[in-house]
C-alpha positions as CSV (number, residue, x, y, z in Angstrom):
1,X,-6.4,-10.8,-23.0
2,X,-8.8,-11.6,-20.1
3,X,-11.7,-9.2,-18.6
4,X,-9.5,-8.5,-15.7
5,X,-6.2,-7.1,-18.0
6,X,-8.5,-5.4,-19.6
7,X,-10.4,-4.0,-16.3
8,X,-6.3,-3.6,-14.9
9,X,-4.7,-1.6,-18.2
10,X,-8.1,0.8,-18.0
11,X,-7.2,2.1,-14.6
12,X,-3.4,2.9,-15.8
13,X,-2.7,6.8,-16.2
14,X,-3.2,7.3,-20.2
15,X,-3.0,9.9,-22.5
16,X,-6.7,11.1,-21.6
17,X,-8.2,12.1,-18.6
18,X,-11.8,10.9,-19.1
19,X,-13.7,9.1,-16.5
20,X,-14.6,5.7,-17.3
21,X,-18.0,4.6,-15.7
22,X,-17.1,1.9,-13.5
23,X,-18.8,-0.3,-10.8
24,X,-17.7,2.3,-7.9
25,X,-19.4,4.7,-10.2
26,X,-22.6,3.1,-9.3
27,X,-22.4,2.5,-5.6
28,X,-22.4,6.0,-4.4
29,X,-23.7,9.5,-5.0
30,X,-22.7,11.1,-8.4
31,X,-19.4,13.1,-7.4
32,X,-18.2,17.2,-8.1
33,X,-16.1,17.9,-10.3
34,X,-14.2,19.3,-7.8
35,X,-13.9,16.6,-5.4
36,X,-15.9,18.2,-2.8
37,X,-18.2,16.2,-0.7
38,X,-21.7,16.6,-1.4
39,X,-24.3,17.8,1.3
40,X,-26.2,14.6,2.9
41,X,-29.5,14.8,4.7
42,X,-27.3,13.8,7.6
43,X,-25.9,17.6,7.9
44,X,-29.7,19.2,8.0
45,X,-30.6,19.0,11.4
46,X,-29.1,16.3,12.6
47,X,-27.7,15.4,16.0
48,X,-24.3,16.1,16.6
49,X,-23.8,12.1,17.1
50,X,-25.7,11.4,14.1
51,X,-23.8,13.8,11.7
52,X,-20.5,12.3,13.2
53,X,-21.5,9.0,12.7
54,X,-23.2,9.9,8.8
55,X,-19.6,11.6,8.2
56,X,-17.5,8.2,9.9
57,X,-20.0,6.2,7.0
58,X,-19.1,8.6,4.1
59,X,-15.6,8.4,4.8
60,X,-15.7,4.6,5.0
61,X,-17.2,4.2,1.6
62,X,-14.9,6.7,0.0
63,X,-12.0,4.8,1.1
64,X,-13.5,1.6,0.1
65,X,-14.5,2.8,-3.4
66,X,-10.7,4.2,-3.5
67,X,-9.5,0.2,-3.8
68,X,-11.4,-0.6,-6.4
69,X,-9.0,-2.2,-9.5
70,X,-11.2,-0.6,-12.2
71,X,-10.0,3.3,-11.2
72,X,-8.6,5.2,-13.9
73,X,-6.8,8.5,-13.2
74,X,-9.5,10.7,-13.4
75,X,-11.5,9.0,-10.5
76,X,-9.3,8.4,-8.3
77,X,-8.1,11.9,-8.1
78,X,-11.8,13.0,-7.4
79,X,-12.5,10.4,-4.7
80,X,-8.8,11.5,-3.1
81,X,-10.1,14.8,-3.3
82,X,-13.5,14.0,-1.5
83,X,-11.5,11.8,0.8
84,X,-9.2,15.1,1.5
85,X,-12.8,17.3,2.2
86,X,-14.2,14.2,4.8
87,X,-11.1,14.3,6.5
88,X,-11.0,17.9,7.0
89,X,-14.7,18.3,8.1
90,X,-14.1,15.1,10.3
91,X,-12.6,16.3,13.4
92,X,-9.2,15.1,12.6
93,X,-7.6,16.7,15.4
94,X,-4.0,18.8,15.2
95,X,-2.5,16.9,12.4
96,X,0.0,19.3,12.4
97,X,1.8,17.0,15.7
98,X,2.9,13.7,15.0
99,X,1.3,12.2,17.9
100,X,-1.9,13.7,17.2
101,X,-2.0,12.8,13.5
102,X,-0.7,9.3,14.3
103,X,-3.4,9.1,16.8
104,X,-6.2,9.9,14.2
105,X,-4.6,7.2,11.8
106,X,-4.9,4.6,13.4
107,X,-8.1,5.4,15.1
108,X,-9.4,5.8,11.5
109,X,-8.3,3.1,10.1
110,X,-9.4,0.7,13.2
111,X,-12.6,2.7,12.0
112,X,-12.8,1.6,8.0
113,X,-10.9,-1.6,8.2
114,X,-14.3,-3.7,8.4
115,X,-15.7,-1.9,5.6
116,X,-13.1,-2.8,3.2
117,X,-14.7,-4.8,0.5
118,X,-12.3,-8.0,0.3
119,X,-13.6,-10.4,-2.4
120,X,-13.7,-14.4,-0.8
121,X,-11.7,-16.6,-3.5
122,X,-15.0,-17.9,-5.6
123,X,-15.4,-14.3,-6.7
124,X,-11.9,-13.6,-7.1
125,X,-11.9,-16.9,-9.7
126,X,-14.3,-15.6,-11.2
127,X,-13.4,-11.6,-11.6
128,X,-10.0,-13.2,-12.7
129,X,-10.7,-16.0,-15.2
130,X,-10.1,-18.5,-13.5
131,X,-6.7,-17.8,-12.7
132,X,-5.7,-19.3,-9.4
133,X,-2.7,-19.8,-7.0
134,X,0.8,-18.0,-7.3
135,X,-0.9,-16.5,-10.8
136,X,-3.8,-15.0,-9.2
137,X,-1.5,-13.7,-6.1
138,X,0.7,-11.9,-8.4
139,X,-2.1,-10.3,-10.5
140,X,-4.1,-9.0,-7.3
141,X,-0.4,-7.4,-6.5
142,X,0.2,-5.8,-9.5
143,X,-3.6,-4.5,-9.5
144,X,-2.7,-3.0,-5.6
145,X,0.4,-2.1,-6.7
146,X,-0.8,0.1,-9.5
147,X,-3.4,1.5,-7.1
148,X,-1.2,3.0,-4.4
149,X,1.1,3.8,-6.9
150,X,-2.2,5.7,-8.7
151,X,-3.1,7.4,-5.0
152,X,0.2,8.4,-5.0
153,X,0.2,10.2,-8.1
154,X,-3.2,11.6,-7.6
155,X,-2.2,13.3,-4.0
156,X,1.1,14.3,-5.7
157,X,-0.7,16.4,-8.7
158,X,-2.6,18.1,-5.4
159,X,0.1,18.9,-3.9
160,X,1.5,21.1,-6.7
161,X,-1.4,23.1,-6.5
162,X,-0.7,23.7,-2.6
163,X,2.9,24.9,-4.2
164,X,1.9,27.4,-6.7
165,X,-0.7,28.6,-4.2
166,X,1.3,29.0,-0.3
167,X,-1.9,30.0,2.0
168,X,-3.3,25.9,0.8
169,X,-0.2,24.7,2.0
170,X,-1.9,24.8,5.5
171,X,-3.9,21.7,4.3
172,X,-0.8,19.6,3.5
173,X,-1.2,17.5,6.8
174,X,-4.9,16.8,5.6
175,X,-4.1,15.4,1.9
176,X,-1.0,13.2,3.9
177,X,-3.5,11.8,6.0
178,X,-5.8,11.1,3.6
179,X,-3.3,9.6,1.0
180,X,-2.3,7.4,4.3
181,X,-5.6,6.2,5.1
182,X,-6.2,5.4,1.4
183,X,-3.1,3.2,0.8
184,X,-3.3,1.5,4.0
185,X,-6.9,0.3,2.6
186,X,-5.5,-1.2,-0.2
187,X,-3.1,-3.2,1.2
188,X,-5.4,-4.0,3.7
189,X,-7.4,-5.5,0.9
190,X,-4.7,-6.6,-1.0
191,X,-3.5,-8.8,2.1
192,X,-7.1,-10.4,2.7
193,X,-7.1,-11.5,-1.3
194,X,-3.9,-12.8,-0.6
195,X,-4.8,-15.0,1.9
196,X,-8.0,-16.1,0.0
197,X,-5.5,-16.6,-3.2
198,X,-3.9,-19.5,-1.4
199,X,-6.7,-20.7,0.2
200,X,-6.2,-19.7,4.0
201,X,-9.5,-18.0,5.0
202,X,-9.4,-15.8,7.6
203,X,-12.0,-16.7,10.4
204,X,-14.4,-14.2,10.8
205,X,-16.4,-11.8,9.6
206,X,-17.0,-8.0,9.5
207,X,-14.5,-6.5,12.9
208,X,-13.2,-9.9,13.9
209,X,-11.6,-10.5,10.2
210,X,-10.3,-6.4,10.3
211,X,-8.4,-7.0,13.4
212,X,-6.9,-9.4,12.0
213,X,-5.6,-7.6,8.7
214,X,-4.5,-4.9,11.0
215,X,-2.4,-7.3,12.8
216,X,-1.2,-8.8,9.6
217,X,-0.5,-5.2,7.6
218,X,0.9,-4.1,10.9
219,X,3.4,-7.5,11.2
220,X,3.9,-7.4,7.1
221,X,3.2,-11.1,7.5
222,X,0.6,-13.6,6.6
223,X,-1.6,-15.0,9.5
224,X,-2.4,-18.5,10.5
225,X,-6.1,-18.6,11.1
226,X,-5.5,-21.8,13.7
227,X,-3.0,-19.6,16.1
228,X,-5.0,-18.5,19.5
229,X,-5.8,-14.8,19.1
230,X,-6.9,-14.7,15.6
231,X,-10.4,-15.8,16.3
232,X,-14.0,-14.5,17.3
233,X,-12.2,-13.4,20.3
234,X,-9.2,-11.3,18.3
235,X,-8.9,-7.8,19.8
236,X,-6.2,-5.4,18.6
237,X,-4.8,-5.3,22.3
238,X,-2.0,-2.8,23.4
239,X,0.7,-4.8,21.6
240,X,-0.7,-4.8,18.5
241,X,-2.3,-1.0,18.6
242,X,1.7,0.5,19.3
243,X,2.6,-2.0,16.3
244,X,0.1,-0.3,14.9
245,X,0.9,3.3,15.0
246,X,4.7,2.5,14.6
247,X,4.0,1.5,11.1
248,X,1.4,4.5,10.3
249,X,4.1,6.6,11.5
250,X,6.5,5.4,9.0
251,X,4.1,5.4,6.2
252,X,3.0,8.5,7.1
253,X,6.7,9.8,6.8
254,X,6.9,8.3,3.6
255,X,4.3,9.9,2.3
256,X,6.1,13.5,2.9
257,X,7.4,13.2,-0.9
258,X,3.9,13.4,-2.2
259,X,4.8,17.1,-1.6
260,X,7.7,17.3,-3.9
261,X,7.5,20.9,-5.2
262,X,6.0,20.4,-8.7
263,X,4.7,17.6,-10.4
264,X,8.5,15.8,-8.9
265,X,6.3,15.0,-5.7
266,X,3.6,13.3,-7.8
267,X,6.0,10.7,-9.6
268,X,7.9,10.4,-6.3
269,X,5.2,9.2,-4.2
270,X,3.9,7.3,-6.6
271,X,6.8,4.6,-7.4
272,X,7.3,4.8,-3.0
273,X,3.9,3.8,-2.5
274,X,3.8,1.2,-5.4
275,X,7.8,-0.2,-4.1
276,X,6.0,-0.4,-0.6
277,X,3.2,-2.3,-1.7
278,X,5.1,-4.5,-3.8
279,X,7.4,-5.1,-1.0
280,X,4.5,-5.9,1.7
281,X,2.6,-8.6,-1.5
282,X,5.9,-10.2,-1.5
283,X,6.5,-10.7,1.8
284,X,2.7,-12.0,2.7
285,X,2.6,-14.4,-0.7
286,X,6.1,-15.6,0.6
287,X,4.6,-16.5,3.9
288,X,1.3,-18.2,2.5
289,X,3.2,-20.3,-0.1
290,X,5.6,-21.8,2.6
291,X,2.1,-22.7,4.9
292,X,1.9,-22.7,8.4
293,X,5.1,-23.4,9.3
294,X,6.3,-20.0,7.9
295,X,3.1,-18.6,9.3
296,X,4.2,-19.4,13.2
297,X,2.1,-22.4,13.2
């Protein structure tokens, strides 16, 4: 069994609920128990400006430490549940209309897409033993896959809570946004892996290389880094943005099982997520394998 089966089968739900340390446990601030977010030095007398800009970076890096493989059960549910607290404190706006929730999603995830930690394919050879190609592909699928799947779950077990107690159910709109926002970040990474899987390096770095993911999550289709408009000069233009929320929006739909009365809305959510991110893995490794021709070049 190689490190990263073992690293993979750690992260799947088990009898026990114990928190593994991991390497996300070392990259951030020790977290509640309860999955609130701790106070920052950002949030004693700050500027307005700077505490939304501190609360922007916290967010980020709880989404990116949400697509780590190594998760088990018990951490993911606590950084879902810190997520949850950021995106309530974070001026998400009325996400109780469509439009307006829509809005913040894909204004937020414009927002953490260049912070999502996507490993370049020496590291990825080397975190996987070597494997490489179509074996690698599917392994950094089934991780993702089991991810979302694990979000999922986690936002479905908080959700029945909000059952058994009715005046929480006020927050529902919050833990859908948040559970959006954290599976759109692992397929995000999931898609840049991909494309470093096969070889076919985005161009790029930091928001140049997130807008196009976007594009590519948004498209459900691999991207040819030698098309015009993938470049330095790639801009999510009007186009791509209404792509954009047109997909949120149907994720964001989907999502609506996570609050399945009961622990029903937990395993619901949890095979829709993981089928969707299956699907989308698929689809890209489909596109990559068949090179540019199948990528519009």
């Amino acid at each position: 069994m190689s490190r990263s089966d073992r690293a993979s089968d750690a992260s799947s739900p088990g009898p026990t609920d114990a928190a593994a340390p991991g390497p996300t446990d070392r990259d951030g601030p020790a977290l509640p128990v309860d999955g609130t977010t701790p106070a920052t030095p950002a949030g004693r007398g700050a500027t307005p400006g700077a505490e939304l800009a501190s609360r922007d970076d916290e967010l980020s890096s709880t989404v990116a430490a949400l697509t780590a493989d190594e998760l088990n059960r018990s951490r993911r549910r606590r950084l879902l549940g810190r997520l949850v607290g950021q995106v309530r404190t974070g001026r998400p706006g009325n996400l109780f209309k469509p439009k307006a929730a829509v809005r913040w999603l894909t204004d937020t995830v414009t927002e953490i897409a260049p912070h999502i930690p996507v490993r370049d394919r020496e590291t990825l050879l080397r975190h996987f033993d070597g494997l490489d190609g179509d074996a690698l592909a599917e392994r950094l699928v089934r991780n993702a896959v089991r991810a979302t799947a694990g979000v999922g779950a986690a936002g479905g077990g908080v959700a029945a809570v909000e059952w058994v107690v009715t005046p929480t159910l006020l927050s529902a709109p919050v833990l859908l946004a948040a559970e959006t926002v954290a599976v759109v970040a692992i397929e995000l990474k999931l898609i840049g892996e991909l494309h470093e899987a096969y070889g076919v390096r985005l161009p790029g770095g930091g928001s140049q290389r997130a807008v196009t993911l976007i594009r590519s999550w948004a498209g459900q289709r691999g991207v040819n880094p030698l098309l015009p408009g993938v470049g330095v000069g790639a801009v999510l233009g009007t186009a791509a943005r209404k792509e954009l929320r047109d997909r949120l929006l149907r994720r964001f739909g989907r999502n609506l099982t996570t609050l399945g009365p009961f622990l029903t809305g937990a395993a619901v959510a949890g095979f829709l997520n993981g089928r969707a991110t299956r699907g989308l893995g698929d689809r890209v490794r489909e596109d990559l394998r068949q090179g540019p021709k199948a990528l519009g070049g």
